[in-house]
Structures are given as C-alpha cells and as structure tokens.
N, C-alpha and C positions, 0 to 999 in steps of 0.2 A: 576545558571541554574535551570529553573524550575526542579520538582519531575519527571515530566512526559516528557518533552524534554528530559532527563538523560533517562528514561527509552526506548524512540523511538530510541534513539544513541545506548544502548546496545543492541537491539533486532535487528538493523543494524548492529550493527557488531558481531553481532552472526548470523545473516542470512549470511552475506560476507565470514566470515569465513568457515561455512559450504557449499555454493554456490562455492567458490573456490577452495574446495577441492573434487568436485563432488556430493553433496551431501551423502559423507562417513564416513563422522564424524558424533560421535553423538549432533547433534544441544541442547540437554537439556545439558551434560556437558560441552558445547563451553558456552552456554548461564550461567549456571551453576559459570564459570568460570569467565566468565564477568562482573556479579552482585558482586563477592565476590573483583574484581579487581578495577572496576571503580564505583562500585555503592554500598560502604559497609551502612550499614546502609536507604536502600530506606524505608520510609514510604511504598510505595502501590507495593512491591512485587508481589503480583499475577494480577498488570496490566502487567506484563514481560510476564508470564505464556499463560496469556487470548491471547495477543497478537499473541507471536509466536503458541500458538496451533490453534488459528485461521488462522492465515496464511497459514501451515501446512496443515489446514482440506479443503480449500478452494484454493489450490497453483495450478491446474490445469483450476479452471474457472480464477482465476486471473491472470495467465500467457495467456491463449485465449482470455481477453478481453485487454490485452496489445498486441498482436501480432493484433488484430482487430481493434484498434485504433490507431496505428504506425506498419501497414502495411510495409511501406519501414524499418523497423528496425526487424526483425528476433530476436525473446526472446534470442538466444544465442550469437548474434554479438550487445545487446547491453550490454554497461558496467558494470560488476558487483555492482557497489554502484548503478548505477541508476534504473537498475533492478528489486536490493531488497528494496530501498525507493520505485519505484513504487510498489512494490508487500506491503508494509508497508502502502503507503496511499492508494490505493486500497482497501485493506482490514479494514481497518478502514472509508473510504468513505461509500464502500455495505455494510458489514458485521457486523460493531460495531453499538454498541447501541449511536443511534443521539442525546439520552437526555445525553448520558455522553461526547459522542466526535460528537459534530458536523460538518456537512459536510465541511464547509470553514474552522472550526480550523484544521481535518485533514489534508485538501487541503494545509494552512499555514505552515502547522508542516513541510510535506515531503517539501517544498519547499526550508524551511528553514533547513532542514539536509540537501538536494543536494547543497545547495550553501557552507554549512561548510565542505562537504566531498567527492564534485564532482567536474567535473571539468568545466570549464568554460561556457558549454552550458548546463549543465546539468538540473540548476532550470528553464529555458524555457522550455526544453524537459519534467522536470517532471511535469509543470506547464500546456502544453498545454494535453500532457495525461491524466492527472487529470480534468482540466477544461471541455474537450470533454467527459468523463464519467458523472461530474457533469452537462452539461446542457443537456446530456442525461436522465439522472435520473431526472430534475427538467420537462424537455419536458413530458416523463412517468407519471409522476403526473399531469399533467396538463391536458393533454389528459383523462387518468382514471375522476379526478374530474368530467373535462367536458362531459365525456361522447364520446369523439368523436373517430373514430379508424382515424390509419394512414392512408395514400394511399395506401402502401401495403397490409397493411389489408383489406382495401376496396376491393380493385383488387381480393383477395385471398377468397374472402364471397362470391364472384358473380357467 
C-alpha cells in the first residue's frame, strides 16, 4: 500500500472515530493513536497533520458544499465512512495544493477508500459528489479564462 493511501485510510479513521463519537474526542490523540497503530514508521508524517488540520479548518464550508450537492442526503443521515471520505476528497479536491495532489488523483483516492471501507453504493455516491464539484470547478475556470459570466450573473448585473 502506497505511503500516502496508508495515510488517507488513517485520517479516515481518525475522522470516523471522532465523527462517531460526536465530535468529543480529541481528533489529534485518535489520530495520534492511529499513526503509532497502523502506520509506525510513515515516511511523510506531517501529510497526516496537513490533512486533518485542513479538514478541521475548512469542515463547515465542506459539509455546506456536500449538503449542496446531495441535497436529498442531510450531512447527518449520510453514513459516517462516506461522510468523512467526502469531507477527505473534498478537501483535498478545493483546498490542497494541485501540484502535489491533483484533482483526479484526489477524486481516485476517495473513491478507492469508499469502495475498501463503504458500503456497496458508497463509491458511486462518493464519485458522483466529487465528480459534480470537479466539473464545477473545471466549468469556474473556464468561464474566468474566457472571460464570460454565468446567466445568473448576467441576470444579477442588469
């Protein structure tokens, strides 16, 4: 298992862990816990770190753009694995640096944790969330380049 697969599986089940328990546990010693459990010896330790504090710092626009993209799914009636792999490629899609995790390998990575640790519909459901965020953000750029606003934006200038 790659360095960095191992480390998206332990900042999943350090988010899972602390997500199931309401967010009352402390998430650095769950994660803490985790690295020393299933991951002794990782090379890139502070990609564990980067990750979950980015998560962390950023957990209220990512849970609003999950609840805005799977509208019919309520951030707490969906399943905790799927959840927090969305809320993991999520934040690694917007927030991480694109020269080190680019948008399709993040998009691949969660894909490939919900199929090892969700359940059966899981990598569709994380796949079309993801994909609907990414040709959102590819649309955003394309527009900017060209110069052109939306319709709404039109409608909203006049």
């Amino acid at each position: 298992m790659a360095t960095r697969h191992l480390i998206r599986t332990i900042v999943l089940q350090s988010l899972y862990e602390w997500d199931f328990y309401g967010k009352k546990t402390d998430l650095i010693h769950v994660a803490e816990r985790n690295v020393t459990e299933f991951g002794p010896g990782i090379d890139e330790p502070d990609f564990i770190w980067r990750l979950l504090k980015g998560i962390i710092e950023h957990l209220p626009e990512i849970d609003a753009i999950i609840e805005r993209v799977a509208p019919e799914w309520p951030i707490d009636q969906i399943a905790i694995i799927d959840r927090n792999v969305l809320r993991l490629g999520l934040y690694e899609l917007l927030y991480a640096d694109r020269n080190e995790v680019p948008a399709k390998v993040a998009i691949n990575e969660a894909i490939e944790i919900a199929k090892n640790y969700g359940g059966l519909s899981s990598p569709r459901f994380v796949n079309g969330v993801l994909g609907t965020v990414y040709r959102e953000l590819e649309e955003s750029v394309e527009k900017e380049s060209t110069g052109t606003k939306s319709t709404k934006e039109d409608s909203s200038a006049q």
